[in-house]
N, C-alpha and C positions, 0 to 999 in steps of 0.2 A: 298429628295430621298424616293421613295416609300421602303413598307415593302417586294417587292416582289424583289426590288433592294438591298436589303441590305442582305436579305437572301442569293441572288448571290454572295456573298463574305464568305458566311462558308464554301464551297469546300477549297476553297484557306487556308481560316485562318486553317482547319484542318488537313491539310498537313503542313502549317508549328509546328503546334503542334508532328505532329506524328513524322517528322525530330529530334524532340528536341527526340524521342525514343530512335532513333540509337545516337542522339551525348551524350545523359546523361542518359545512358542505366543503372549507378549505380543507379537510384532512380525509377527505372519502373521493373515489374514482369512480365516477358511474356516469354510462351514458357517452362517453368520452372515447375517444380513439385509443386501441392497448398498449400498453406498454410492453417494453423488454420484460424477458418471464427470466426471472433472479433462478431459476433450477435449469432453463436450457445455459445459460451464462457459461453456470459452475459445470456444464456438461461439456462446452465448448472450449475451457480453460485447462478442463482435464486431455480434453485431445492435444490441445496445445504444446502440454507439457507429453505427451506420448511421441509427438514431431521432435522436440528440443532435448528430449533425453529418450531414445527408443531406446526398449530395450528393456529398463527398470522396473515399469511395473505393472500395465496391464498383460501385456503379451512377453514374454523371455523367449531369448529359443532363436532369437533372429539373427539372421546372416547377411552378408551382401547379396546371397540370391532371392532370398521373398522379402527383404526388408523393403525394396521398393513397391513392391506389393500392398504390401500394408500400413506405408507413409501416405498411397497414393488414395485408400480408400478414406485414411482420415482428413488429408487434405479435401477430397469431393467433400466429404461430410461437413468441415469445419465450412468451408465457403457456401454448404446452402443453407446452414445454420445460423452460422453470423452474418450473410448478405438478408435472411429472413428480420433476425432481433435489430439489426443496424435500420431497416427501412422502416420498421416499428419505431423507431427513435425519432427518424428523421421527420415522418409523418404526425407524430405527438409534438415533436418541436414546433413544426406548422399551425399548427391547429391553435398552439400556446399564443401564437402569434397573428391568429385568426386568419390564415389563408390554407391551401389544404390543396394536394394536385392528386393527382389517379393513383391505385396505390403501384399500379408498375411503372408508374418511373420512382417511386421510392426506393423499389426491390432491385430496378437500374442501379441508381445509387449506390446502395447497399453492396449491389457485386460490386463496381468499381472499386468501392471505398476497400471489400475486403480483398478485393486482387491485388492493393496498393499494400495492403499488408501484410500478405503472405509473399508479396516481392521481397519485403522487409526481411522476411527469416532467417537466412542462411546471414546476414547481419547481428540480427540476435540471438542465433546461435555462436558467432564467432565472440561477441564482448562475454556471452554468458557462459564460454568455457573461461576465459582470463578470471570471472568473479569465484566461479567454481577453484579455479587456481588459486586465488587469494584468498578464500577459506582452507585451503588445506595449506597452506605458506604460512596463514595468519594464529594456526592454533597447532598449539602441539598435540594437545589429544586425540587429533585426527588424526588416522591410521590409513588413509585413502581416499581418494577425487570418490571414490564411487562410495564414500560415508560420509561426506558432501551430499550429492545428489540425494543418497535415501534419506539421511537425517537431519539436516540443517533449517530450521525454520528460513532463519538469510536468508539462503538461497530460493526456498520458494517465494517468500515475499517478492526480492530481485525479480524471481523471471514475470511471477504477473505485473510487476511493475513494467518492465521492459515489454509486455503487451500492450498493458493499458497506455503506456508514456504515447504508443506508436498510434493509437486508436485517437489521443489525445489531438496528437498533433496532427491528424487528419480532421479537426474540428465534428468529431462522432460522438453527440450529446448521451446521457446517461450512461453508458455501455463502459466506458473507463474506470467511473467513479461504481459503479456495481462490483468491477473485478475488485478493488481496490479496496474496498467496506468489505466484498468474500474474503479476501487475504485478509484483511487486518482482525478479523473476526479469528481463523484459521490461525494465527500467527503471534498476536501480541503486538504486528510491527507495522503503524500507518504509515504508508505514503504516498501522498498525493500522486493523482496521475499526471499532475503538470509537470512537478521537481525534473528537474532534468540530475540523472545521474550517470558519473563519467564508467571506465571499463577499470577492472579487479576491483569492485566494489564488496566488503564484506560488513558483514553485520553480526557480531556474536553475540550468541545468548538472545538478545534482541529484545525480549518481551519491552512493553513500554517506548518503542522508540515509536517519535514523531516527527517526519519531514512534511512541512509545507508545500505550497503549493508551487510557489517560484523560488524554492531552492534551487541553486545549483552547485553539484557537487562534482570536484574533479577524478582524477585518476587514482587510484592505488590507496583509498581513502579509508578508515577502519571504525568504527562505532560498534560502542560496547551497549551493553541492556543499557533504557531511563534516558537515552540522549532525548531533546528535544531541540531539533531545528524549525525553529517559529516567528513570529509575527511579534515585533517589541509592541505595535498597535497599530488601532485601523483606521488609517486617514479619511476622511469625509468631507464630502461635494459640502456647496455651498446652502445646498437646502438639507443639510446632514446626513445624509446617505451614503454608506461605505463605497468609496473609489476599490473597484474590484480589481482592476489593471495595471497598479502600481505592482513594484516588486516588492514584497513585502517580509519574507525570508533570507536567510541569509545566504552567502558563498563562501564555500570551501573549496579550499584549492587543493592540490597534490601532494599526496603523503600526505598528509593531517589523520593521526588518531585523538578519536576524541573519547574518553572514561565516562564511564556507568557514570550517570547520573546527570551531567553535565546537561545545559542551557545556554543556547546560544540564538541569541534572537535579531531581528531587525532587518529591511531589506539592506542596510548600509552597510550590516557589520558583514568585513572579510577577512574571514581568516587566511595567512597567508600559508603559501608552499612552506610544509617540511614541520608544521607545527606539531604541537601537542598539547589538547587542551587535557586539564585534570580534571576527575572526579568531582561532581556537585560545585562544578564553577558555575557562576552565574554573570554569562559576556554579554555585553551592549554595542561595545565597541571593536571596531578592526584591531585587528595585532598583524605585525610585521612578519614575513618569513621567515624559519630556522624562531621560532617561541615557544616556551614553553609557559603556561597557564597555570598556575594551582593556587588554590585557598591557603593561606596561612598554616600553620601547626594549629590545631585544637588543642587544647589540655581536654586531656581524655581524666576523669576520677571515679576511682572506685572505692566502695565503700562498705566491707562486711562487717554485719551486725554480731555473729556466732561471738562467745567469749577467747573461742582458740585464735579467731582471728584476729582481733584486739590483743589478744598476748604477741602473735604476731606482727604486729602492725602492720597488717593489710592495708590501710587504708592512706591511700598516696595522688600523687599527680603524677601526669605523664608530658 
């Protein structure tokens, strides 16, 4: 079949695609009020981070005399950008809820919400020099704060969290959980934008780590790759529908390092100050202050087949 013959069959195949519109209309957007656009987000998160570490990596070169120059043009930028995608939210949430107002008091809105966040900064820049300090306190391979900044997954996870927590807590629908899905995409490392987390927070290595939603994490707290802070289960109404409003993950208090691999679930379980959980524990329950956690010994066995090895007696327990 020619290529001019095969092209005659996309009319046909695109109507039955467009059929599948109307029958499974829950997973298509059309006709409906826009959403936040996921490429201005990741445009507005990179200014963010040009405010929260100037300097690094779009622009070099800066001084105390044009640096405010050019903090003040991303700052314009980042407020008509996110009071734009923020009113875009707000206005989709409405309409979710069948009511819908003009869209300039959305974009009202929208500026307030983001004045109320960029009030925030110089707050999140002060916790996210201490986490920046607790990556370079917490690993010796680090050779520099500013090998932090350029190279640490952590550390970017951290600061878009430290956006988004702030977006959260101003009740700004989608726009949190967008950064939050861009970083963990970027990174290896979820974490909800609810989690509240405390100041020198470090995360090495990272890939696989998961924080819930209503975690709360304290001060000077350390997680290695594979942690999972999670949900033991999901409580449900009396007509069986997940209660979204319980706390459902866990708390970690101050000083707590927790080993690659480990699980720690539950809204009840708290781990207390000064702990340390081990390696692929699997916790349900609270542990006391000054703990430490770990799995048993394994018997580790090996076993070579070669004939040298068998002369050997390679083959042993651990």
């Amino acid at each position: 079949m020619s290529s001019r013959e095969n092209k005659q069959q996309l009319p046909d195949l695109t109507n039955q695609i467009l059929k599948t519109y109307e029958d499974l209309g829950t997973i298509n957007h059309l006709g409906h009020t826009p959403l936040p656009q996921l490429d201005k987000i990741v445009e507005i998160l990179m200014d963010f981070k040009e405010v929260l570490y100037p300097g690094y990596r779009r622009r070099q070169g800066l001084h105390q005399d044009n640096v405010s120059f050019y903090v003040g043009d991303l700052i314009d930028q980042i407020f008509n950008e996110l009071s734009t995608q923020i009113a875009r939210a707000l206005q989709h949430e409405d309409v979710v809820f069948e009511s819908k107002g003009e869209w300039s008091s959305y974009l009202e809105q929208g500026e307030q919400l983001t004045l109320k966040l960029l009030e925030r900064l110089p707050e999140v820049r002060r916790v996210l020099a201490t986490d920046v300090q607790a990556a370079y306190d917490g690993d010796p391979a680090c050779k520099s704060l500013d090998e932090v900044i350029f190279c640490y997954p952590g550390l970017d996870a951290i600061t878009v969290h430290r956006i988004a927590h702030e977006l959260y807590l101003l009740n700004v629908p989608f726009i949190p959980r967008m950064m939050a899905e861009w970083s963990h995409k970027e990174t290896g490392i979820d974490i909800h934008p609810g989690a509240t987390v405390g100041e020198s927070f470090f995360i090495d290595h990272g890939t696989g780590v998961v924080i819930g939603e209503t975690t709360v994490i304290g001060n000077f707290v350390k997680l290695y790759q594979g942690v999972t802070l999670g949900a033991l289960s999901f409580p449900t109404d009396s007509d069986g529908n997940i209660i979204r409003t319980m706390k459902r993950h866990p708390t970690i208090e101050d000083r707590v390092v927790v080993y690659a691999s480990a699980t720690i679930l539950g809204g009840d379980t708290n781990v207390g100050h000064d702990s340390v959980i081990g390696s692929s524990v699997w916790l349900t329950r609270s542990v006391q202050p000054h703990t430490t956690v770990t799995l048993e010994k394994p018997k580790l066995r090996m076993r070579a087949e070669s004939k040298e090895a068998v002369t050997n007696n390679s083959s042993f327990e651990i």
